[in-house]
mmCIF file of the N, C-alpha and C atoms, coordinates in Angstrom:
data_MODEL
# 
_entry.id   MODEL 
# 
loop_
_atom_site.group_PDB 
_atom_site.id 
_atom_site.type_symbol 
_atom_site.label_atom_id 
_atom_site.label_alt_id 
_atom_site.label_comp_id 
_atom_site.label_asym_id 
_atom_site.label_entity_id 
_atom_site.label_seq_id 
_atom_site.pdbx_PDB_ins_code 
_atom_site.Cartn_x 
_atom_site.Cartn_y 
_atom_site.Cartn_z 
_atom_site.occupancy 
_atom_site.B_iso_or_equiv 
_atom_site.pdbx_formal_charge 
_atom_site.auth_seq_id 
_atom_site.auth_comp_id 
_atom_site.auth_asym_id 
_atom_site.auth_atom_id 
_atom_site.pdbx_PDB_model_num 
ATOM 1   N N  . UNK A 1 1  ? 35.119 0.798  -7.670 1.00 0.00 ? 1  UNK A N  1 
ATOM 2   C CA . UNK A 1 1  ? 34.716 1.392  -6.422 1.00 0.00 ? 1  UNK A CA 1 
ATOM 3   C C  . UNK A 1 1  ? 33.193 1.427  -6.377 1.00 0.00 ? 1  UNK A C  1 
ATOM 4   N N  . UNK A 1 2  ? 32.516 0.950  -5.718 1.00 0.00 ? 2  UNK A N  1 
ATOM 5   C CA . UNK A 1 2  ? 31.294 0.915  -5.003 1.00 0.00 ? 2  UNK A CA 1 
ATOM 6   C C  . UNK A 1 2  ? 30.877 2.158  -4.233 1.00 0.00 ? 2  UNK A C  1 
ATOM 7   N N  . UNK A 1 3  ? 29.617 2.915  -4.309 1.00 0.00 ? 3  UNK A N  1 
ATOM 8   C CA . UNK A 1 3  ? 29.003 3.544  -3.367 1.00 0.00 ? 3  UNK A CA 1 
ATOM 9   C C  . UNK A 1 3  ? 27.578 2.999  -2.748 1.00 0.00 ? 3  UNK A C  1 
ATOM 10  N N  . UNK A 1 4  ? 28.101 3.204  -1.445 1.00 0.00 ? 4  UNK A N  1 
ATOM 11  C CA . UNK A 1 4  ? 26.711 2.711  -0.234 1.00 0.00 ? 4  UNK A CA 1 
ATOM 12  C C  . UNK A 1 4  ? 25.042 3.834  -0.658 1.00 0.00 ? 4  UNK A C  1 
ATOM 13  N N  . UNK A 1 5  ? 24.268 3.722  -1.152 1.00 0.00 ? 5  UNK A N  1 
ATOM 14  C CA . UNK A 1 5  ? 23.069 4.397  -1.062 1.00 0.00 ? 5  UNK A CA 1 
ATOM 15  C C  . UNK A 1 5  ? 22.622 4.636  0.196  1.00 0.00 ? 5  UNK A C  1 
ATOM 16  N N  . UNK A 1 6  ? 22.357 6.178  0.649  1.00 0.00 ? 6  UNK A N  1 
ATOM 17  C CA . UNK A 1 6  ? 21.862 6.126  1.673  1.00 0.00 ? 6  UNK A CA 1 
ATOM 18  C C  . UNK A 1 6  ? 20.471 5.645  1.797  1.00 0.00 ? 6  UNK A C  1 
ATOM 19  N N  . UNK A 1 7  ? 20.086 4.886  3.230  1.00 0.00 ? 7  UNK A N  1 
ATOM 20  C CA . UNK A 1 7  ? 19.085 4.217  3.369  1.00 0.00 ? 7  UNK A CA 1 
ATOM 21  C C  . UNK A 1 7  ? 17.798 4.874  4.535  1.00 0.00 ? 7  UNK A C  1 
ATOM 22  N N  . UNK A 1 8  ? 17.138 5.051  4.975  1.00 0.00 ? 8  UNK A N  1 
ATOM 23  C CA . UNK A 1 8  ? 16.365 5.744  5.594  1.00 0.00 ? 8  UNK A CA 1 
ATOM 24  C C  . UNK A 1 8  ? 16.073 4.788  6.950  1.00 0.00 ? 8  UNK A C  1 
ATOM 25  N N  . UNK A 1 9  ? 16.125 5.595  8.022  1.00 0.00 ? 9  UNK A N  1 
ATOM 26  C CA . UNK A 1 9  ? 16.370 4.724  9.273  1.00 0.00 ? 9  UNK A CA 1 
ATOM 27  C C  . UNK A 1 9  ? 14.707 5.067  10.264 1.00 0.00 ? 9  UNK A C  1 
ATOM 28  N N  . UNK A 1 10 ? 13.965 3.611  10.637 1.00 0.00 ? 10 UNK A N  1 
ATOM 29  C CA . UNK A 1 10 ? 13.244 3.404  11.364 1.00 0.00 ? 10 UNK A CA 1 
ATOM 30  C C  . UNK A 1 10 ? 13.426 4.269  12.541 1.00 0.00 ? 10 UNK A C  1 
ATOM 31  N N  . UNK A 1 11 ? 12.533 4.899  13.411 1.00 0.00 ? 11 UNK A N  1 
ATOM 32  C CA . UNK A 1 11 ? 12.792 5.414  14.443 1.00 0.00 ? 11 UNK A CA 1 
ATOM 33  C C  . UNK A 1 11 ? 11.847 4.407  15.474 1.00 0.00 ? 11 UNK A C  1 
ATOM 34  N N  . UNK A 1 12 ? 12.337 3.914  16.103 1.00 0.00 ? 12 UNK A N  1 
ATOM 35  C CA . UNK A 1 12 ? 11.905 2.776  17.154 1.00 0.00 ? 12 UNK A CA 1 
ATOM 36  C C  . UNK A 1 12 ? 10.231 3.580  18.011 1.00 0.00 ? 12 UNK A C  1 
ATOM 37  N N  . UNK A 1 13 ? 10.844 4.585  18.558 1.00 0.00 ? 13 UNK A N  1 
ATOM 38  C CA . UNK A 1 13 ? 9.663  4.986  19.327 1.00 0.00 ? 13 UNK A CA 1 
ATOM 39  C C  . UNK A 1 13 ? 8.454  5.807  18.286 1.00 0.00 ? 13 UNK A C  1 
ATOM 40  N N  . UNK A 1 14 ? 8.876  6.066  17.410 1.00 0.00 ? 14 UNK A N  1 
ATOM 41  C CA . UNK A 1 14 ? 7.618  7.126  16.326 1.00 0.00 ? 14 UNK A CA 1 
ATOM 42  C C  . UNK A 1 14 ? 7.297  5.720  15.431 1.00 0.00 ? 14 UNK A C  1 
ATOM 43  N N  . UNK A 1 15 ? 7.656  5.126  14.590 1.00 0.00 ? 15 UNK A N  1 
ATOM 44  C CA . UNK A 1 15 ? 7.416  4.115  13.703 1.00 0.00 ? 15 UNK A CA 1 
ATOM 45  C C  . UNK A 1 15 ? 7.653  5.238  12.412 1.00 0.00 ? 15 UNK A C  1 
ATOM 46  N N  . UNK A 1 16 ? 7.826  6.045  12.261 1.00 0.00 ? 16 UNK A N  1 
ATOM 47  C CA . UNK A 1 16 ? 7.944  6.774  11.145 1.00 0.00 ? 16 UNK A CA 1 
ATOM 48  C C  . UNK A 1 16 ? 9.820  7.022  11.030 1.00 0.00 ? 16 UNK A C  1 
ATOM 49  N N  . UNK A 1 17 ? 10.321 7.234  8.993  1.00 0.00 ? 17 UNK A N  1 
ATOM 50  C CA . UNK A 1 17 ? 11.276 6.755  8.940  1.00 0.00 ? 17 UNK A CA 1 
ATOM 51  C C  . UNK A 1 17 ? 12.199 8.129  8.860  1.00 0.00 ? 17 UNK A C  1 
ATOM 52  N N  . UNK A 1 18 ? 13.459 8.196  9.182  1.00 0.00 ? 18 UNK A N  1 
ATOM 53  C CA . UNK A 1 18 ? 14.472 9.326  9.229  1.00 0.00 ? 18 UNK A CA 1 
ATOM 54  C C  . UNK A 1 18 ? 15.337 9.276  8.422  1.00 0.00 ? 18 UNK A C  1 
ATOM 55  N N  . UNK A 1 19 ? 16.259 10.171 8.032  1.00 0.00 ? 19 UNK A N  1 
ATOM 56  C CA . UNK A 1 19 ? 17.446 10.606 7.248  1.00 0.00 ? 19 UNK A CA 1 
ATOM 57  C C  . UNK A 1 19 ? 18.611 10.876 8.103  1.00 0.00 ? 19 UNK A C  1 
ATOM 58  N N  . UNK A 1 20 ? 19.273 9.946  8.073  1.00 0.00 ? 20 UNK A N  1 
ATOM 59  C CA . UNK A 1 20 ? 20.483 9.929  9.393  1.00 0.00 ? 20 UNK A CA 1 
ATOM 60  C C  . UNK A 1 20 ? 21.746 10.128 8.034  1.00 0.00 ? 20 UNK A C  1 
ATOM 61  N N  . UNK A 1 21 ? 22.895 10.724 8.365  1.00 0.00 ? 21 UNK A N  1 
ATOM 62  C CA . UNK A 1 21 ? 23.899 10.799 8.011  1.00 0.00 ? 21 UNK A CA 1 
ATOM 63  C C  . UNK A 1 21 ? 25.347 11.484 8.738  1.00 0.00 ? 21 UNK A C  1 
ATOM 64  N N  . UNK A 1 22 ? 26.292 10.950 8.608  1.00 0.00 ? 22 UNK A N  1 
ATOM 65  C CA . UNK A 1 22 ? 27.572 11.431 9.331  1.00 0.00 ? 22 UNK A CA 1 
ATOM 66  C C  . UNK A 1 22 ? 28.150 12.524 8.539  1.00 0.00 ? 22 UNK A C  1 
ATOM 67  N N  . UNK A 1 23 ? 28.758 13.314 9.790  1.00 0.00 ? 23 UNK A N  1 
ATOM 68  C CA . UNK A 1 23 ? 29.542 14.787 8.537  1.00 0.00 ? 23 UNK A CA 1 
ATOM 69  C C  . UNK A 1 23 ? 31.287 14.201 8.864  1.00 0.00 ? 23 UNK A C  1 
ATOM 70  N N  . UNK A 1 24 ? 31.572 14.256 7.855  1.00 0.00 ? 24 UNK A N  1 
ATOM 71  C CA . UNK A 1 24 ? 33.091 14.022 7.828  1.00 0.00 ? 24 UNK A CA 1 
ATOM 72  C C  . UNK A 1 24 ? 34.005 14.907 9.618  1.00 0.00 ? 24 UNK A C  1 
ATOM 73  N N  . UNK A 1 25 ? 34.847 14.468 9.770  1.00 0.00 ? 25 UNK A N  1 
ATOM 74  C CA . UNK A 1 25 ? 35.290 14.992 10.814 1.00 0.00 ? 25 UNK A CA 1 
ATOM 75  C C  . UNK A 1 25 ? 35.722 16.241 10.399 1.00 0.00 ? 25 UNK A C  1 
ATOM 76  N N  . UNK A 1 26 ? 36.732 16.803 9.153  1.00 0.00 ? 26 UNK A N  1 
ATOM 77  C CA . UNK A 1 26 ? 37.002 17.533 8.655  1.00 0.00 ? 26 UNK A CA 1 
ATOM 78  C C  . UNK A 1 26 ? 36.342 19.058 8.800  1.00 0.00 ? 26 UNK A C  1 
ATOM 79  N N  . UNK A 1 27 ? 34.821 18.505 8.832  1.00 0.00 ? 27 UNK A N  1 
ATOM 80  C CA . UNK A 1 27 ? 33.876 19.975 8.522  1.00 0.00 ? 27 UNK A CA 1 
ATOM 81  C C  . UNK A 1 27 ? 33.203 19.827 10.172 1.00 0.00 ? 27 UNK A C  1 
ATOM 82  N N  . UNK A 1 28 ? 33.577 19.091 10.973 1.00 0.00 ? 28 UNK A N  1 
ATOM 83  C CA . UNK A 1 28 ? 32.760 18.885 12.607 1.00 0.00 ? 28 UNK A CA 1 
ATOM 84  C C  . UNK A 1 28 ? 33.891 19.981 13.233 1.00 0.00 ? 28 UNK A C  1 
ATOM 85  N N  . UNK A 1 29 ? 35.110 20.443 12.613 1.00 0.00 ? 29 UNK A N  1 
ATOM 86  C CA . UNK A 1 29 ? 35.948 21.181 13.287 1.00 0.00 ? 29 UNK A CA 1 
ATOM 87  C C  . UNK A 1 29 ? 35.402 22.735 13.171 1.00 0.00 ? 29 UNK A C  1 
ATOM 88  N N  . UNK A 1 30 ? 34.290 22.963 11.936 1.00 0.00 ? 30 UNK A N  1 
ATOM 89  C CA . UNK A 1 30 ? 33.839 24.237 12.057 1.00 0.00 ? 30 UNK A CA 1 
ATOM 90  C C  . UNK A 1 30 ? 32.604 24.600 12.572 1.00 0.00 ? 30 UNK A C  1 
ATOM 91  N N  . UNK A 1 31 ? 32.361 23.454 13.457 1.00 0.00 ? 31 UNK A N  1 
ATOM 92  C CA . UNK A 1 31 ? 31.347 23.718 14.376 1.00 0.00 ? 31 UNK A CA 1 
ATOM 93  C C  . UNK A 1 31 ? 29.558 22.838 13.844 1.00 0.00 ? 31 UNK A C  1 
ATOM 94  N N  . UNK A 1 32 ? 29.931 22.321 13.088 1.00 0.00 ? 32 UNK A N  1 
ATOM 95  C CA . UNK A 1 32 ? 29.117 21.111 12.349 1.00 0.00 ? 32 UNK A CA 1 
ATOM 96  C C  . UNK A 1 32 ? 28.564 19.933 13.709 1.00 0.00 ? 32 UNK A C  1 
ATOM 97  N N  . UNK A 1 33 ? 27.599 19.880 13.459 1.00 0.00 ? 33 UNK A N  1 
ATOM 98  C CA . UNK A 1 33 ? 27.412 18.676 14.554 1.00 0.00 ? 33 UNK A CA 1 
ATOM 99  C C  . UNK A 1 33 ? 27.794 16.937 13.789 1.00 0.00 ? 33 UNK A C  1 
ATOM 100 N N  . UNK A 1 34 ? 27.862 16.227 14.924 1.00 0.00 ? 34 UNK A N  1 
ATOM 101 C CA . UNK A 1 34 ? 28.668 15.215 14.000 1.00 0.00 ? 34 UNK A CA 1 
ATOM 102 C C  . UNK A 1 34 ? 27.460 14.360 12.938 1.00 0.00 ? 34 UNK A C  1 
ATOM 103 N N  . UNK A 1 35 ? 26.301 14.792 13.100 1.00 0.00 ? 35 UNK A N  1 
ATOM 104 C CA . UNK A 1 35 ? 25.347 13.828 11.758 1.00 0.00 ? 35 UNK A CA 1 
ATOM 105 C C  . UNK A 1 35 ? 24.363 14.700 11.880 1.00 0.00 ? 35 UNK A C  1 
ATOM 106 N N  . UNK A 1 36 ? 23.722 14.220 10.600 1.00 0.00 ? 36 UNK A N  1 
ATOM 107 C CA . UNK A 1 36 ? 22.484 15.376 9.996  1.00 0.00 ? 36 UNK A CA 1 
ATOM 108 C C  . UNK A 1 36 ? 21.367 14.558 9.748  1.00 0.00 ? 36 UNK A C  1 
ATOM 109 N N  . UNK A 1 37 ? 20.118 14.937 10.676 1.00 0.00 ? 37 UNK A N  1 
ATOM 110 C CA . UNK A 1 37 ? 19.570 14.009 11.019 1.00 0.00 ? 37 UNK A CA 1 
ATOM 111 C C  . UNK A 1 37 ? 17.750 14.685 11.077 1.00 0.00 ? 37 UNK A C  1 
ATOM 112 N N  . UNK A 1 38 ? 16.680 14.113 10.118 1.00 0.00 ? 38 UNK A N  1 
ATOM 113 C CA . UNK A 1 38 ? 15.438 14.353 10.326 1.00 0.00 ? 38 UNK A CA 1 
ATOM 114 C C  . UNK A 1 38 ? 14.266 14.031 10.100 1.00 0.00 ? 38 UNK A C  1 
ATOM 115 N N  . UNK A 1 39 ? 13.111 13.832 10.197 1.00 0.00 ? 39 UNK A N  1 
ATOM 116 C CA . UNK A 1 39 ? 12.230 12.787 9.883  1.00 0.00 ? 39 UNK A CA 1 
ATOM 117 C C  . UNK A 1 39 ? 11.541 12.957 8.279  1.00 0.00 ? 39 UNK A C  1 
ATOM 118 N N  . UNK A 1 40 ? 11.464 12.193 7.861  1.00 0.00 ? 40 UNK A N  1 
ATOM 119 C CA . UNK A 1 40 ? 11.335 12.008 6.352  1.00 0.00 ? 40 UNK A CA 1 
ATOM 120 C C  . UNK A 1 40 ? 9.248  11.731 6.307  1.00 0.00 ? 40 UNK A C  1 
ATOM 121 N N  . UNK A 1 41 ? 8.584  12.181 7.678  1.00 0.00 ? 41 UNK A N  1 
ATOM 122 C CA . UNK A 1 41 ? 7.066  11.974 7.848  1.00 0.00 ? 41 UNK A CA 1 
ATOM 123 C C  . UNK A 1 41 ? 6.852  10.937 7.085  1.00 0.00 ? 41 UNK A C  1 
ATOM 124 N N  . UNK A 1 42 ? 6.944  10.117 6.606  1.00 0.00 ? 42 UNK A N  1 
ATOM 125 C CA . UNK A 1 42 ? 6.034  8.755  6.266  1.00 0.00 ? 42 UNK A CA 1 
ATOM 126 C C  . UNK A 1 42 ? 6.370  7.247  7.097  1.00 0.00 ? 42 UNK A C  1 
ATOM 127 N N  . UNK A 1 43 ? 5.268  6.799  7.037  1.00 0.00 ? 43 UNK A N  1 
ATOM 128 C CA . UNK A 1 43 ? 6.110  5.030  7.293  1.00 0.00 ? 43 UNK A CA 1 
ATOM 129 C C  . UNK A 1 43 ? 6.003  4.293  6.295  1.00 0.00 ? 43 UNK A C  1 
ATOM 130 N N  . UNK A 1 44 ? 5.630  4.589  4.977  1.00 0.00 ? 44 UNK A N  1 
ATOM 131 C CA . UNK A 1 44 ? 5.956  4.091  4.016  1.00 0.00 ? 44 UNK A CA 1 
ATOM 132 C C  . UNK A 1 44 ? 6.963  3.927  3.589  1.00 0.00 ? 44 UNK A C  1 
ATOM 133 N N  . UNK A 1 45 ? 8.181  2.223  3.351  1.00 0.00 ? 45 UNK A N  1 
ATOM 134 C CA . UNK A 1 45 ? 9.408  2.376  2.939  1.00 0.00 ? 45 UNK A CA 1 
ATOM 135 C C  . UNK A 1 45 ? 10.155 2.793  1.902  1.00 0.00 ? 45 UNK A C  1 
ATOM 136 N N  . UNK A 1 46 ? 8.925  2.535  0.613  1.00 0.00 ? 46 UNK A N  1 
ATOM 137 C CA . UNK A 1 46 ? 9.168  2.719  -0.545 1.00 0.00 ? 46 UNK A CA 1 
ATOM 138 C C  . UNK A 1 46 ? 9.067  4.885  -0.421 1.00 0.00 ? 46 UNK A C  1 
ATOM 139 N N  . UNK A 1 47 ? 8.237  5.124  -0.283 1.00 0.00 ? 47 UNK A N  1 
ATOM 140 C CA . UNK A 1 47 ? 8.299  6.712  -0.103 1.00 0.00 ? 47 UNK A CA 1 
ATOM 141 C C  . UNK A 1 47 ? 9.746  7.040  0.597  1.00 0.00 ? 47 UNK A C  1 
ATOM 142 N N  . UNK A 1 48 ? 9.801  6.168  1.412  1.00 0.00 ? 48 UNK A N  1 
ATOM 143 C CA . UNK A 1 48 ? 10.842 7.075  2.905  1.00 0.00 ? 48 UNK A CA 1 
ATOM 144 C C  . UNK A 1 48 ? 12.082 6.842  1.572  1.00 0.00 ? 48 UNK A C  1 
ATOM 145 N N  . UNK A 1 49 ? 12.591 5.865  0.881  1.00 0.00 ? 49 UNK A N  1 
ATOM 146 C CA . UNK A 1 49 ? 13.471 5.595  -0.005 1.00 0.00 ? 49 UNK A CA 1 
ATOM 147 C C  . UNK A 1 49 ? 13.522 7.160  -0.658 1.00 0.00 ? 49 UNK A C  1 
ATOM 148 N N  . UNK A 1 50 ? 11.904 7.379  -1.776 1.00 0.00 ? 50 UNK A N  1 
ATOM 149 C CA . UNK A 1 50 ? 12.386 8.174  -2.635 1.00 0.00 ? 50 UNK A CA 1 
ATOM 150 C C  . UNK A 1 50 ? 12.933 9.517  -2.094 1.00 0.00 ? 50 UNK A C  1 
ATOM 151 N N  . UNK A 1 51 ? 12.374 9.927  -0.755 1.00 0.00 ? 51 UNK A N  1 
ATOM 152 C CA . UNK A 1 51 ? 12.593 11.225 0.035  1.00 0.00 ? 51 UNK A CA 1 
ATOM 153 C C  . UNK A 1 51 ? 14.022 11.278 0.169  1.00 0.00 ? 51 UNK A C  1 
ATOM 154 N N  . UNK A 1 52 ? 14.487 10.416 0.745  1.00 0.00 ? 52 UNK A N  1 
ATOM 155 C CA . UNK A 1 52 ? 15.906 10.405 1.102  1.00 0.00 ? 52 UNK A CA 1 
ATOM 156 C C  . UNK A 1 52 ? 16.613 10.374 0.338  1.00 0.00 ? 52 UNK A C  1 
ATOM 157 N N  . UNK A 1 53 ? 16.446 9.474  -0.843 1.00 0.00 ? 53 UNK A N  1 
ATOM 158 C CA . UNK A 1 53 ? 17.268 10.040 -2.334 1.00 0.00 ? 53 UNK A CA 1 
ATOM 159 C C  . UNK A 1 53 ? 17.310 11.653 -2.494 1.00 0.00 ? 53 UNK A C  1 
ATOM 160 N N  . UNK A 1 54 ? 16.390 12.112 -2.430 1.00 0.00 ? 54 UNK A N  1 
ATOM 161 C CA . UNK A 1 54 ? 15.770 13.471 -2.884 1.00 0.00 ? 54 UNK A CA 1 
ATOM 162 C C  . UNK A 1 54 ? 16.938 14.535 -2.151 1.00 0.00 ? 54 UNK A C  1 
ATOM 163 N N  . UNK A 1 55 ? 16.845 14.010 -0.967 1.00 0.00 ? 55 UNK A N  1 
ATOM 164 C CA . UNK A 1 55 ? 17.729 15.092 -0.014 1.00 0.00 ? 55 UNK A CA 1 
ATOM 165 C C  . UNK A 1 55 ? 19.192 15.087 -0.308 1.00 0.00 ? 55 UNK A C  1 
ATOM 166 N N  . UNK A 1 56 ? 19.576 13.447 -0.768 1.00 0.00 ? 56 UNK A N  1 
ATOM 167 C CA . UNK A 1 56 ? 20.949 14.062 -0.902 1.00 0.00 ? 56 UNK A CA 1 
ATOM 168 C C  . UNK A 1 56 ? 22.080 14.890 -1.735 1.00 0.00 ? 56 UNK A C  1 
# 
């Protein structure tokens, strides 16, 4: 079994990179919004990488 690394997502209009992720449907029933989502301040890719490791 394989796991996907989360990856840090470009924001088109800022140029700076984000932390996007989905919440299982399971936990969206207790009032969870459906993804968890925020800017990681750099446009550096290699940084935006280690941040987003960091968070999860």
């Amino acid at each position: 079994m394989s796991f996907r690394m989360i990856e840090p997502w470009v924001n088109p209009r800022s140029k700076f990179y984000w932390f996007r992720r989905r919440v299982p449907a399971k936990y969206r029933q207790f009032g969870m919004p459906s993804e968890i989502k925020f800017s990681l301040e750099t446009t550096d890719r290699d940084e935006a990488v280690l941040r987003c490791q960091e968070r999860t």
